[in-house]
Each structure stands twice: as structure tokens, then as C-alpha cells.
C-alpha positions as CSV (number, residue, x, y, z in Angstrom):
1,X,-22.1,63.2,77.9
2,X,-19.9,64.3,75.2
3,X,-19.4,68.3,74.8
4,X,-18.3,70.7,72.0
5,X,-15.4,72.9,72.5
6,X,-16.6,76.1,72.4
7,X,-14.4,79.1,70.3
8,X,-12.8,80.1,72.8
9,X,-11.3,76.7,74.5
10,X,-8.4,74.9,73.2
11,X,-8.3,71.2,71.5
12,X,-6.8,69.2,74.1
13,X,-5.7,65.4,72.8
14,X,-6.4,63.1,75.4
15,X,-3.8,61.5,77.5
16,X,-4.5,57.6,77.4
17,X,-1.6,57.1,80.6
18,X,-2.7,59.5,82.8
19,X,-6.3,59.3,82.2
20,X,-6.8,62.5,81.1
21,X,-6.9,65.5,78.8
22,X,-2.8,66.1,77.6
23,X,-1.8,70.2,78.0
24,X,-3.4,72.8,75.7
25,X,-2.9,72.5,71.8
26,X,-4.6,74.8,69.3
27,X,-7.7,76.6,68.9
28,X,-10.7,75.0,67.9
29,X,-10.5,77.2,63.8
30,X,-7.0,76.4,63.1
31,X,-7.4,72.8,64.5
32,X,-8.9,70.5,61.7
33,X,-7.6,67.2,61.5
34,X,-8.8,65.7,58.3
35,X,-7.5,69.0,56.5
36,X,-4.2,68.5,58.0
37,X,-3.5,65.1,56.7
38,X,-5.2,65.8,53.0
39,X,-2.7,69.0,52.8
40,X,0.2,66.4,53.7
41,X,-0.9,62.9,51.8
42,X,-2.0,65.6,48.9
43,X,1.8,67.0,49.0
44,X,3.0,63.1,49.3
45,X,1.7,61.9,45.8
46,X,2.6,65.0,43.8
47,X,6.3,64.7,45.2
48,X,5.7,61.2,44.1
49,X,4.6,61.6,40.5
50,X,6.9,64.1,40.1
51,X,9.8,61.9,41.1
52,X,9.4,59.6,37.8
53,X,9.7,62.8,35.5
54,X,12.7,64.5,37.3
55,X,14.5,61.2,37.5
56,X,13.6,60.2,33.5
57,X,16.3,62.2,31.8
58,X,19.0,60.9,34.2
59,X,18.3,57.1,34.0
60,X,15.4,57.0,31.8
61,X,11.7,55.4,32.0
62,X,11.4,51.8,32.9
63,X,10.2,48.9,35.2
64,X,13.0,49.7,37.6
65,X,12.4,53.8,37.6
66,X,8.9,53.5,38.4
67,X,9.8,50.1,41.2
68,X,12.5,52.3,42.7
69,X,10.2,55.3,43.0
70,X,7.3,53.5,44.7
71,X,9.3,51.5,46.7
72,X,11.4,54.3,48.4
73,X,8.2,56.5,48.7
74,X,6.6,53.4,50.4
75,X,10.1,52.7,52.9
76,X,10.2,56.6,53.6
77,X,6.4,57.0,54.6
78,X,6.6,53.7,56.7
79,X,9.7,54.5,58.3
80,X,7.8,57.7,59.1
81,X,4.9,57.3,60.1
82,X,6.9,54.6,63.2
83,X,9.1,57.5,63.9
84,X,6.3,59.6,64.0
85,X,4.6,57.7,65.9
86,X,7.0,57.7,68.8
87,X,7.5,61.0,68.7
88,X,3.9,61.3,69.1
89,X,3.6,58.9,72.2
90,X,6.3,61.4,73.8
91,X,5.8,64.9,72.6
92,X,2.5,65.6,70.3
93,X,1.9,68.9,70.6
94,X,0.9,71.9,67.5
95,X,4.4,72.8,67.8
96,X,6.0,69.1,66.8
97,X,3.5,69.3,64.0
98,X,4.6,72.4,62.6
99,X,8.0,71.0,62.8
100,X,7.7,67.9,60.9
101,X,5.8,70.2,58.2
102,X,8.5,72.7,58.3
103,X,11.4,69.9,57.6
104,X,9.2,68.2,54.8
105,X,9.1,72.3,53.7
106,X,12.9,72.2,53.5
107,X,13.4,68.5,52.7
108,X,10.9,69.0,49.5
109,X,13.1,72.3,48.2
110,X,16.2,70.3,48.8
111,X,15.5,68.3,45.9
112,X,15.6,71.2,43.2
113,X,19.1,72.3,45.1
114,X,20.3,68.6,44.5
115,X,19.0,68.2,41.1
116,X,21.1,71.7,40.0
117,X,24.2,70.3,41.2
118,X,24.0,67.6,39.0
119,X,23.6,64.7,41.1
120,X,26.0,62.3,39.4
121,X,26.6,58.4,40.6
122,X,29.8,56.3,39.1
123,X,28.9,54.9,35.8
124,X,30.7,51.8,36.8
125,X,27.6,50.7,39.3
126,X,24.9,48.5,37.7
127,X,21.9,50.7,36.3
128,X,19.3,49.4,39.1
129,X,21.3,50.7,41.8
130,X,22.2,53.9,40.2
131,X,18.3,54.5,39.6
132,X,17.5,53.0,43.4
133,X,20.5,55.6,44.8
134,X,19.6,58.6,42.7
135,X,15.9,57.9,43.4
136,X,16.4,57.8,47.4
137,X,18.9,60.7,47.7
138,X,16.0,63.1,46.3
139,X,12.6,61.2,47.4
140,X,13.6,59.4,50.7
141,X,13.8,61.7,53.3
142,X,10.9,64.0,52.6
143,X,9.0,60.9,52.3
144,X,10.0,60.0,54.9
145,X,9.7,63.6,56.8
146,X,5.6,63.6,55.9
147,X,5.3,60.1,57.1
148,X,5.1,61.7,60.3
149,X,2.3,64.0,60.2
150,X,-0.6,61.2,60.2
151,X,0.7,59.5,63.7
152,X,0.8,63.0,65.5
153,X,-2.3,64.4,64.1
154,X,-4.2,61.0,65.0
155,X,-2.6,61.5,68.8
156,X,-3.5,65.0,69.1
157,X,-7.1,64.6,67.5
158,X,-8.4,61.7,69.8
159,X,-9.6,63.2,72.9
160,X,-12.5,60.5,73.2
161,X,-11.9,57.3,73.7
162,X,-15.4,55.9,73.0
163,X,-14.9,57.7,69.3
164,X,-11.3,56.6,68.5
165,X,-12.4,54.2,65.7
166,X,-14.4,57.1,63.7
167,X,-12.1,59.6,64.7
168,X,-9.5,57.7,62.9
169,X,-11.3,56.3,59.9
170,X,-11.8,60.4,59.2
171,X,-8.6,60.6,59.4
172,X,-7.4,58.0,57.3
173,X,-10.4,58.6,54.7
174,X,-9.0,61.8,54.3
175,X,-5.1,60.9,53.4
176,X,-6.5,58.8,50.8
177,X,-8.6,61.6,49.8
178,X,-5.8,63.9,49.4
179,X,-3.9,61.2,48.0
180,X,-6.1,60.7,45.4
181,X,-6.4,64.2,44.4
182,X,-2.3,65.1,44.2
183,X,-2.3,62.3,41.9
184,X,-5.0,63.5,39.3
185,X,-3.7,66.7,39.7
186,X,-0.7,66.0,39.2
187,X,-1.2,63.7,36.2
188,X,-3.6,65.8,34.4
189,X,-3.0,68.6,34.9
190,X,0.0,70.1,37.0
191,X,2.8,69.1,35.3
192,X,1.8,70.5,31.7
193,X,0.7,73.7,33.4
194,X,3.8,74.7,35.4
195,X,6.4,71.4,34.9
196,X,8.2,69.8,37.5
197,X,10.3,72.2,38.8
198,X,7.9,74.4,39.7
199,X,5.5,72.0,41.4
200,X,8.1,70.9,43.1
201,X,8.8,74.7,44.9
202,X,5.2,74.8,45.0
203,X,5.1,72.0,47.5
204,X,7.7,73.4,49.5
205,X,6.0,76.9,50.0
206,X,3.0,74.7,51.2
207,X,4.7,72.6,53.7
208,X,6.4,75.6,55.3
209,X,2.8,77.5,55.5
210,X,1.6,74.6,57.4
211,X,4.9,74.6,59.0
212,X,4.4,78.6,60.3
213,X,0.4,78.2,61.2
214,X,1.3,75.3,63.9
215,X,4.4,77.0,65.0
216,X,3.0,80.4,65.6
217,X,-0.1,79.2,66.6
218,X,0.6,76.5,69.2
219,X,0.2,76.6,73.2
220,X,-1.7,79.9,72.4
221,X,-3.7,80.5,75.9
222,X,-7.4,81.4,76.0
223,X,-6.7,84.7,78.0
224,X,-3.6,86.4,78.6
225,X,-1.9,87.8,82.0
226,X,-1.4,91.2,81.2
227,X,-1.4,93.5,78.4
228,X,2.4,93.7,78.4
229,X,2.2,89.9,77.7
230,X,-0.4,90.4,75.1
231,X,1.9,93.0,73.3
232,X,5.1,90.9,73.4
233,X,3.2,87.9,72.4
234,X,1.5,89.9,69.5
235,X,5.0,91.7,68.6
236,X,6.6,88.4,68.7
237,X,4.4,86.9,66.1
238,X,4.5,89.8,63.8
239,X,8.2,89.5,63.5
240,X,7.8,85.8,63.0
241,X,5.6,86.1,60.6
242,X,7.5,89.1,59.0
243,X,10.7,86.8,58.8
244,X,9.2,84.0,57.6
245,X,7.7,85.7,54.8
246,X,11.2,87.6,54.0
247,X,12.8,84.1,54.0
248,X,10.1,82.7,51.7
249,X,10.5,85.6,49.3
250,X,14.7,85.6,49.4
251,X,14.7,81.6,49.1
252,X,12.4,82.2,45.6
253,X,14.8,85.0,44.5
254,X,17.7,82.6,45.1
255,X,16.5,79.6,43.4
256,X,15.0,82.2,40.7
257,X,18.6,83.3,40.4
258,X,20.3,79.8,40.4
259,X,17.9,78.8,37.9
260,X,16.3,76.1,39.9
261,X,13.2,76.9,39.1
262,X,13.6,75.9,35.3
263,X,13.4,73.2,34.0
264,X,16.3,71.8,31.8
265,X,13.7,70.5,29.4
266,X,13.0,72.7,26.2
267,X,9.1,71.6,27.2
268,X,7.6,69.0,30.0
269,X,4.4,67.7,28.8
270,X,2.6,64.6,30.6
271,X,4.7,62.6,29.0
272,X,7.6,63.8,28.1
273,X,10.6,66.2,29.5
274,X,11.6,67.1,25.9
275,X,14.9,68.5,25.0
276,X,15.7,70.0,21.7
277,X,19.6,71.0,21.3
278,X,21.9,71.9,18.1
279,X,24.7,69.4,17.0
280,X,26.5,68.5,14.5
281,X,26.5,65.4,12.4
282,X,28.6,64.5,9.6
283,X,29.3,68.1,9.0
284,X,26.1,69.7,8.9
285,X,24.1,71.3,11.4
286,X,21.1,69.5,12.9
287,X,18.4,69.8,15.9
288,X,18.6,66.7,17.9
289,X,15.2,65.9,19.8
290,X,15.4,64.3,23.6
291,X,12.3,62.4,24.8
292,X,13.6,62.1,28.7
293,X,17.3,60.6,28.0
294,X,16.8,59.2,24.8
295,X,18.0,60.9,21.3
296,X,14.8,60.1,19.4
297,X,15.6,62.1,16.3
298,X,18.0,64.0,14.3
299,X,16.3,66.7,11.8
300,X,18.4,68.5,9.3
301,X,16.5,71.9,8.4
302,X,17.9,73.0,5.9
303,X,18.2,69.4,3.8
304,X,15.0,67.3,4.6
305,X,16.9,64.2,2.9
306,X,19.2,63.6,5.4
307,X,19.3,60.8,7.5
308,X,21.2,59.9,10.3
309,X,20.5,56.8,12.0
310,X,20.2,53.1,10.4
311,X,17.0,52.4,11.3
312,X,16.2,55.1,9.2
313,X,18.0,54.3,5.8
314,X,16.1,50.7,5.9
315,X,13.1,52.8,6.4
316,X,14.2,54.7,3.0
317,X,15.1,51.9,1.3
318,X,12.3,50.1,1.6
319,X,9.7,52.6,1.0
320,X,12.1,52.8,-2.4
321,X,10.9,49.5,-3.0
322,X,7.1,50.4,-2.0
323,X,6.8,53.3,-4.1
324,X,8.2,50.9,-7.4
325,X,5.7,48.0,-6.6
326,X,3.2,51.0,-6.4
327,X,4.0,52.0,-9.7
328,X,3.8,49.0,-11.8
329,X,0.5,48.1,-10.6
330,X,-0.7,51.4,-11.2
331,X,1.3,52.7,-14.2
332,X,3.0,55.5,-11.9
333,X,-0.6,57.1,-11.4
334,X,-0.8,56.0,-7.6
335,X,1.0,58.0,-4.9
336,X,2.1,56.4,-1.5
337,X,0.1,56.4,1.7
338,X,1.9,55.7,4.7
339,X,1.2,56.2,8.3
340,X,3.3,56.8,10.9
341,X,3.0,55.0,14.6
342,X,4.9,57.5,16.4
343,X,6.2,61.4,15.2
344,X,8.9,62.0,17.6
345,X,11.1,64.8,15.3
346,X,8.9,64.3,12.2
347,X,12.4,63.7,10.3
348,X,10.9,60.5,7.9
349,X,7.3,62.4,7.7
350,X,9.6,65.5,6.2
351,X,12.4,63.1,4.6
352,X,8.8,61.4,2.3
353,X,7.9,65.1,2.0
354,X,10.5,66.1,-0.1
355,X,11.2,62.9,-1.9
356,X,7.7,61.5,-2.6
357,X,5.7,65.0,-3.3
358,X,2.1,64.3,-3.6
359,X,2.1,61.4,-0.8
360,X,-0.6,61.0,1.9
361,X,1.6,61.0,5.4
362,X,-0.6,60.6,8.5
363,X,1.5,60.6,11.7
364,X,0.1,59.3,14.9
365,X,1.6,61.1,18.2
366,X,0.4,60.4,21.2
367,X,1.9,63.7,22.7
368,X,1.1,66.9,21.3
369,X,3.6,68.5,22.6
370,X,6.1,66.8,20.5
371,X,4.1,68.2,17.4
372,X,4.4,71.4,18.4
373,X,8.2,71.5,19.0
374,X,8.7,69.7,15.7
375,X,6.4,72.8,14.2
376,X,8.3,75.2,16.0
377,X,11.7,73.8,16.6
378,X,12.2,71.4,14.2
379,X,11.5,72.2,10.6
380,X,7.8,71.0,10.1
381,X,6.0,73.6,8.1
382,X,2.7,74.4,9.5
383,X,1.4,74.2,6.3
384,X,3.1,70.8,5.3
385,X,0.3,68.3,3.7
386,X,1.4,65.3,6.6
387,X,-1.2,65.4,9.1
388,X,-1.0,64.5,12.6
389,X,-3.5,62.9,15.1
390,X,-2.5,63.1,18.5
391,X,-3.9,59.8,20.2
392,X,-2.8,56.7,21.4
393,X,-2.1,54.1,18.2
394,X,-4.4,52.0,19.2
395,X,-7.4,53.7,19.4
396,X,-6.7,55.2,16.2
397,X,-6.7,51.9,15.0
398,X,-9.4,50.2,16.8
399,X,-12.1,51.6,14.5
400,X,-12.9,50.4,10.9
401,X,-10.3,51.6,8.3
402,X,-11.2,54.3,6.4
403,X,-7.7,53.9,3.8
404,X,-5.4,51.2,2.9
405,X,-1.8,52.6,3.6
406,X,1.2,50.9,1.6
407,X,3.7,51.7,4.5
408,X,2.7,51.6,8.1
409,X,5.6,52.0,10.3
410,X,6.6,51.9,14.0
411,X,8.4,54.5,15.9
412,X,6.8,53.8,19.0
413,X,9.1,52.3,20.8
414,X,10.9,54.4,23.6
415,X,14.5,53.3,24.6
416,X,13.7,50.8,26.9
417,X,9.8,52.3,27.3
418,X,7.9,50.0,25.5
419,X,4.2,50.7,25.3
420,X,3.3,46.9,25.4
421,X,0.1,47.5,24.2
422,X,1.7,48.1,20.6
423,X,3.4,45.0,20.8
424,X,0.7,42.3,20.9
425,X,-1.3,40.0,18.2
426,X,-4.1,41.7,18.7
427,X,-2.5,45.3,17.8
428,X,-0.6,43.3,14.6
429,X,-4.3,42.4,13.3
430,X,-5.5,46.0,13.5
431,X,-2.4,47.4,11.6
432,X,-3.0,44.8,9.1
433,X,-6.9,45.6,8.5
434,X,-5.6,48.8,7.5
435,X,-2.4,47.5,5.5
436,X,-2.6,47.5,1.7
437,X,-2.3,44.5,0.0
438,X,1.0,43.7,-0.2
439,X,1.9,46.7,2.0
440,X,4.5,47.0,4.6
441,X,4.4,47.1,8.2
442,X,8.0,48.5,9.7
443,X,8.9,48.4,13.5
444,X,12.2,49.6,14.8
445,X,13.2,48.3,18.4
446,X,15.9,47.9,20.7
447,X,17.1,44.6,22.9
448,X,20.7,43.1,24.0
449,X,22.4,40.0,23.7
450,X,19.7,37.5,25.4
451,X,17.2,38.4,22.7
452,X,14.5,37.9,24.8
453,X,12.2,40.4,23.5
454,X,13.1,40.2,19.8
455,X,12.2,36.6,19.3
456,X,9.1,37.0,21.1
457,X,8.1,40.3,18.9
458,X,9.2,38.5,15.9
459,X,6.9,35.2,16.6
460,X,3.7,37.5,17.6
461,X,4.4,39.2,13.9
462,X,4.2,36.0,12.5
463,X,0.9,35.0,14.0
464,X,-0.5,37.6,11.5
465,X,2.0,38.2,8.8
466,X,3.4,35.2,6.8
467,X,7.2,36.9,5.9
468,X,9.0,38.6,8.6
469,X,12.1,39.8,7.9
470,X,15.1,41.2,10.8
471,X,17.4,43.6,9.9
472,X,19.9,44.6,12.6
473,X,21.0,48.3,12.3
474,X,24.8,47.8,13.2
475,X,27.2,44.6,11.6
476,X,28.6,43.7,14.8
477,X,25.0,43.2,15.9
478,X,25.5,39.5,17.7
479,X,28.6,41.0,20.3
480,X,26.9,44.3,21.2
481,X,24.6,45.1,24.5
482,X,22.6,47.1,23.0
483,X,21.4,47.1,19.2
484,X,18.6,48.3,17.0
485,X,16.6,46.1,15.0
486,X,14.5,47.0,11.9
487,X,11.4,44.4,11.4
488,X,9.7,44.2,8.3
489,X,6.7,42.3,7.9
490,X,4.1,41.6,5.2
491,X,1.5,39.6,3.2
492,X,3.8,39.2,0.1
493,X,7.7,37.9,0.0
494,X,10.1,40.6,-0.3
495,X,12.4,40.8,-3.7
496,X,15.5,40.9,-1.7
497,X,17.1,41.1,-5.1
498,X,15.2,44.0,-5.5
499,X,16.8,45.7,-2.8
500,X,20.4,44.6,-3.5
501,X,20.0,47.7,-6.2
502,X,18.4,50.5,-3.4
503,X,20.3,52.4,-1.5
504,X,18.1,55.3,-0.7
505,X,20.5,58.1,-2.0
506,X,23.5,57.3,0.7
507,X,25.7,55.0,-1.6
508,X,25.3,51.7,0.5
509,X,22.3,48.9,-0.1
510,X,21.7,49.0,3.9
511,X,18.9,46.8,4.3
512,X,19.8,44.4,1.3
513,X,23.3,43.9,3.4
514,X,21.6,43.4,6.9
515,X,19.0,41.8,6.3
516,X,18.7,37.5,8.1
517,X,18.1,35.3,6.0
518,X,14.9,32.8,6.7
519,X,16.8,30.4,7.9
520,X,18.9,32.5,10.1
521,X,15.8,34.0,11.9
522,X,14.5,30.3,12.9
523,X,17.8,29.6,14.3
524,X,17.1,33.1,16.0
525,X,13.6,32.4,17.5
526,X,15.5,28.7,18.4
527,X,18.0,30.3,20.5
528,X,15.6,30.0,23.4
529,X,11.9,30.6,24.9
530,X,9.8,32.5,22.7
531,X,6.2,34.0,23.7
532,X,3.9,34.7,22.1
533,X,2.8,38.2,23.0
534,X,-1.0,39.0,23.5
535,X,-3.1,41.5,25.3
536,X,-3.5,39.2,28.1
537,X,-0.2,38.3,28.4
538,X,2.7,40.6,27.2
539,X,5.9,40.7,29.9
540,X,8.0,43.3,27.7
541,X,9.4,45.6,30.7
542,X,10.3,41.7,32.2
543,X,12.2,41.0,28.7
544,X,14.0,44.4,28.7
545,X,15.2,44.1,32.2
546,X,18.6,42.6,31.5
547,X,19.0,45.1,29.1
548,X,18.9,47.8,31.7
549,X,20.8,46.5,33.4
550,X,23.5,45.7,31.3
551,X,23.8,41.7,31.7
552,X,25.1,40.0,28.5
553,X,23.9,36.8,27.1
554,X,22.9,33.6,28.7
């Protein structure tokens, strides 16, 4: 007949070799298996999510960041939870718990200690093993370290033989449990309120709380010999305690002092570590915006006008040419509406400010964070007539249009972070219900020499526009790794003519110069494979790969 342990008695795992109950553990109050394992697998995910946003601004957000972190959370939990095992079979006790908690403790802090000495791997190795390297010196061994809780919890929690499978099943249930709820956490919620830094630290004061329960509280007897023995057993754990907490508070002041407990990012939001910094370019002063490791923008605030990258001049140019077809069909009584896919700095929003007064801007960013540092960092007035909605594109775009806009443009497009979503048929036919006749639809986007992804976004645009038109941002565009592409596409022909006399105010007719011919972008899309890219079927991280990794052309 199965008993209860009453309050006073002590859990005792059972002993499968010898047949019997294995020496005393904990008492009954402190001893709560599922707890134990939700705390840990809890602690598990949050390191986890965490690790894609600490790694971004060193090697950026792609397929390979995100593989590399699963996969060396996944080798350093299963790598502990056999060593953990075996340690188990040979020593479970309270006190082995408590310190596998208080080395995950140390193991989890490690990684802010790391991250402030600048962690830096030779530029010379591929991408995919820098990102694998960096991503296992930080994640690895802690992983690795709270692998081990779940074998010696399961060994010290089955006393019953004739109950293993439930006893277990609670067990496991309740990892996934905990699991579950670091992730949501996490996600929603954790890393806008306190950033990764923080969480991190937070984690680490966890681990070595569990740590000190189990190693103060282990072998504890039910009565004691004398009261000598109680006193030095009660004086004992006072000063542990006592130490433990001094070490605690002089390890916060010491990070709090080494500063690595900030984060290096001007604002972490849940989706961005965003970096604002001063510069100079072409001898003015600007605010450069960092989305992770990317540059996304340049903002001039004293001079609106100015523009620094290419992309951005075809941009000017052709809404130039917009703005005059708008006029001669209206007689110069319209004013532009164009909408923006993508705010990142807000420096075209501000740069149509100032030269089209009177236009209707609507900018579409998914993060509002990034509004409010463009408000409050980067020279977008707070009173400024462009308006900002911060949702995904295309939900914004799902529902029936409520205005034609004569220039709809893409900034969307992250570095190698492509939200595929943006890039299929189906998301081309939404922008164009809610394109103008005649209007234009403008994407900016980066690939390397194989061209993988540029035929196949070129080909999808042609599924629902009739003229496409490529523009690489830099002359040399067919012998770099790495080059910017401006896509223009449409229900009308362009008057390429036309733009041979815009030049957008910086003394050179960029787009009219760049732009391929017809005929040159079929002997593009012939190069090799194109797909078409649907919602079903859009493989963009695949086509970005060699990118990353820096491989040149077939």
C-alpha cells in the first residue's frame, strides 16, 4: 500500500540496484519535482530566445543565426541531459542538483562577461562558422549545464516503481510547460520590458537561488543530535546564506560597474536592437540608424534633402517623374500620395516632406519602436503631416483600399532578413489594388553574384505588373558580392527619356544611367532557374544563403 511522507520525513528516491529506498534527500516542502524542471526548461528557452537578439548585431538575422542557435541549444541540452544522467545513476542527491543549478547560475552570467569583451572571431573564416562559433561559445555550455537537471530530478523523484510512468510524464509535462511559458514571455513581453541584458542577469540570479535552496537544504536530518549540533548547523547556514547574498549583491555592483548590464543598443524592442550613432557623411553631420548590424538609414537634421545612399536618389528621381505625370493629368491641382512599406529612419518620408509640401505620406512600420527613435532621435517632428501605422504590411493591405497612392515603395527588406511574406504574387496583387493608375511600385533589395533571388523577385513582379524595370545601385554591379538593386514596376511604360533629364537635385541622372534595358533583364532572368515566388512556396532565406556566406557566382 502506498504511503504519504508525512512533514516531517524526508523524500528518499528509490534505489532500483539495491532494492530499496537511496539515503535521505530533502524535505517533503522544498521537494517539488515538476517546479524544479519548469524553473529550469523556463530558464532554457528565455536563454534561447535571447541568444538570436544578442548575436544579431554581431552577425546579423538570418537562416543560419536562427539554425546555429537551435541547433547548439538542442546539442547542449542533449549532451546534458546523457551527462546528467550518469551522474544521476552514481550520485543523485539535493546537493548535485544544487550544483548543476549553481553552474548553469554562473555559466548564464558568463555570457554578459563574454559579450563585454567583445567576442571577436577572424574575419577571414566563412560567415556560417563565425555565427556557429560565436553562437556556441555563449549558448553551449549553459545549455548544456541545465540539460542536466531533468535526469537527476527524474532519479531522485521516482521512489515507486509501480508509478514511474506518471511520475515521469509530470515531469516531462512540466518542462514543456515551463518551456512554453519562457518562450511567450520572452517574446512578448520580456525583452521590450527590461532588454536582453537584463534578462539575461535575471536568469542567472534564478539559477543560483535554486542553486542555494538545494545546497543548503540537502541531507538535512529529521531530528538533530544535540543542541550544539543544531546551533552549528543553524550558524552554518546563516553564514551561507549571508555570503551568498553578499556575493549576489557585489557580482550586480560589478557588472553594474562594467556596464554589463546595458545594453549597447540605443533601444531593444521585439524586433530590433536599434542603434542610433552620429557620423559624418560628405561633410555634414548625420544620425545613422542600426537595425541589429545593418545601417538602415542616414538622416540629415538639419537639411531634410539629403540623401546618402543610391537606392535613395532612384527613389528621388522617380517620384520626380511621378509628381510631373501627376501634374499634367491634373493641371498641377493634385498632390502625391505615397506610402511607405517600411519607416526605418523616416529619411524619404522627411526628404517628400520638404520637397513635395502638401503630399499625403503614410508610412507602414511594423516596429514602433523605430517611430519613436525617428521622433525622438532622428528629426521627425511630432507634428509632421506623414502618418505612421505600426503593423505588418500585409495586413495593412489585406483589406479593401480606402486611396489610390501614386508611389508605393518598399523598404522592407532587412540585410539579408527578408520577410518572405512581402515578396510573393499574392502580396504584388494587394499593393497593386491599392496602386494608382499608372502609379509606381519601388522595392529596394540586396543579393550577390548568383542572382538567385533577384530573378525570382523580378519574375513574381511580372506576374502582376507588365514593365519591370532593374536598376542596380552601384556600376560595377555584375563583379561585386554584394549589391543593391532598385526595382520599379508598373501598369504603364516608363519614359526613360524622361528621366535622362532628372536628377533629383544631386547633379547626376542616377536611375536614367543604371537602369537595364528590356532586353538586358531577360538575358538576366535567363542566366538560370527562376521561381516564381508564392505564399505557398517562397525559399528566400534558401536564395540568400550564398550570399551569407560569401560564395561568388556559379
Amino acid at each position: 500500500m502506498d504511503t504519504q511522507p508525512s512533514s516531517t520525513d524526508t523524500i528518499q528516491p528509490f534505489d532500483c540496484a539495491q532494492g530499496r529506498p537511496s539515503a535521505p534527500a530533502v524535505r517533503p516542502r522544498l521537494w517539488r519535482p515538476t517546479a524544479i524542471v519548469f524553473v529550469s526548461s523556463a530558464c532554457m528557452m528565455v536563454l534561447e530566445l535571447v541568444a538570436g537578439r544578442i548575436i544579431a548585431p554581431y552577425v546579423g538575422v538570418s537562416l543560419y543565426t536562427w539554425t546555429s542557435v537551435i541547433g547548439v541549444v538542442l546539442a547542449g541540452m542533449s549532451l546534458g541531459n546523457y551527462l546528467g544522467g550518469r551522474l544521476a545513476d552514481r550520485w543523485a542527491s539535493p546537493r548535485l542538483l544544487g550544483l548543476i543549478f549553481l553552474l548553469g547560475g554562473l555559466a548564464s552570467l558568463v555570457i554578459l562577461a563574454t559579450e563585454a569583451l567583445g567576442l571577436k572571431l577572424p574575419d577571414a573564416w566563412p560567415i556560417v562558422v563565425r555565427i556557429l562559433v560565436f553562437t556556441a561559445a555563449l549558448f553551449f555550455l549553459p545549455s548544456m549545464i541545465l540539460g542536466g537537471v531533468s535526469p537527476v530530478v527524474v532519479k531522485l523523484a521516482v521512489h515507486d516503481l509501480a508509478r514511474t510512468g506518471s511520475t515521469v510524464g509530470r515531469i516531462s509535462a512540466a518542462g514543456t510547460v515551463g518551456s512554453i511559458v519562457g518562450t511567450f514571455a520572452t517574446g512578448f513581453w520580456l525583452i521590450s520590458q527590461f532588454g536582453t541584458h537584463v534578462i539575461v542577469w535575471g536568469v542567472g540570479i534564478v539559477l543560483l537561488v535554486m542553486a542555494l535552496v538545494f545546497l543548503l537544504a540537502s541531507n538535512v536530518p529529521g531530528t538533530f543530535g544535540s543542541a550544539w549540533h543544531v546551533s552549528r548547523s543553524m550558524l552554518l547556514r546563516v553564514l551561507a546564506v549571508l555570503g551568498s547574498v553578499l556575493a549576489l549583491a557585489g557580482g550586480t555592483g560589478l557588472a553594474s560597474a562594467q556596464s554589463w548590464l546595458k545594453s549597447q543598443c540605443t533601444l531593444e524592442t521585439n524586433y530590433f536592437c536599434i542603434k542610433v550613432r552620429d557620423a559624418e557623411r560628405e561633410g555634414s553631420a548625420v544620425r545613422i540608424l542600426i537595425l541589429d548590424r545593418l545601417v538602415h538609414s542616414y538622416s540629415s537634421l538639419d537639411n531634410p534633402k539629403k540623401l546618402i545612399y543610391g537606392y535613395e536618389q532612384v527613389y528621388a528621381e522617380a517620384t520626380d517623374y511621378a509628381a510631373a505625370a501627376l501634374d499634367r493629368r491634373t493641371g498641377g491641382q493634385g498632390h502625391l500620395r505615397a506610402l511607405f512599406i517600411g519607416g526605418g529612419g523616416y529619411t524619404f518620408p522627411r526628404y517628400m516632406e520638404a520637397v513635395y509640401p502638401g503630399s499625403e505620406l503614410d508610412v507602414i512600420e511594423i516596429d514602433p519602436g523605430v517611430t519613436e527613435v525617428a521622433y525622438d532621435l532622428l528629426g521627425l517632428r511630432r507634428d509632421s503631416p506623414i502618418a505612421s501605422f505600426n503593423e505588418d504590411a500585409r495586413m495593412y493591405l489585406a483589406g479593401q483600399p480606402t486611396k489610390q497612392y501614386e508611389l508605393i515603395m518598399g523598404d522592407a527588406f532587412n540585410d539579408y532578413s527578408v520577410p518572405y511574406h512581402l515578396t510573393t504574387q499574392e502580396f504584388n496583387e494587394r499593393v497593386h489594388a491599392w496602386l494608382a493608375p499608372g502609379g509606381l511600385y519601388m522595392v529596394n533589395m540586396i543579393d550577390g553574384p548568383r542572382r538567385e533571388f533577384l530573378r525570382a523577385y523580378t519574375a513574381t513582379l511580372r506576374r502582376t505588373f507588365p514593365y519591370v524595370y532593374v536598376a542596380p545601385a552601384v556600376r560595377a554591379w555584375r563583379d561585386s558580392p554584394r549589391v543593391t538593386f532598385v526595382l520599379i514596376a508598373s501598369d504603364a511604360a516608363l519614359d526613360l527619356d524622361a528621366f535622362k533629364t532628372i536628377d533629383a537635385g544631386d547633379g547626376e541622372t542616377f536611375f536614367a544611367n543604371q537602369v537595364l534595358s528590356q532586353a538586358e533583364t531577360d538575358a538576366l532572368l535567363a542566366e538560370g532557374p527562376t521561381v516564381i515566388l508564392t505564399d505557398r512556396y517562397a525559399p528566400v532565406d534558401q536564395m540568400l544563403a550564398p550570399v551569407v556566406r560569401g560564395e561568388g557566382g556559379n
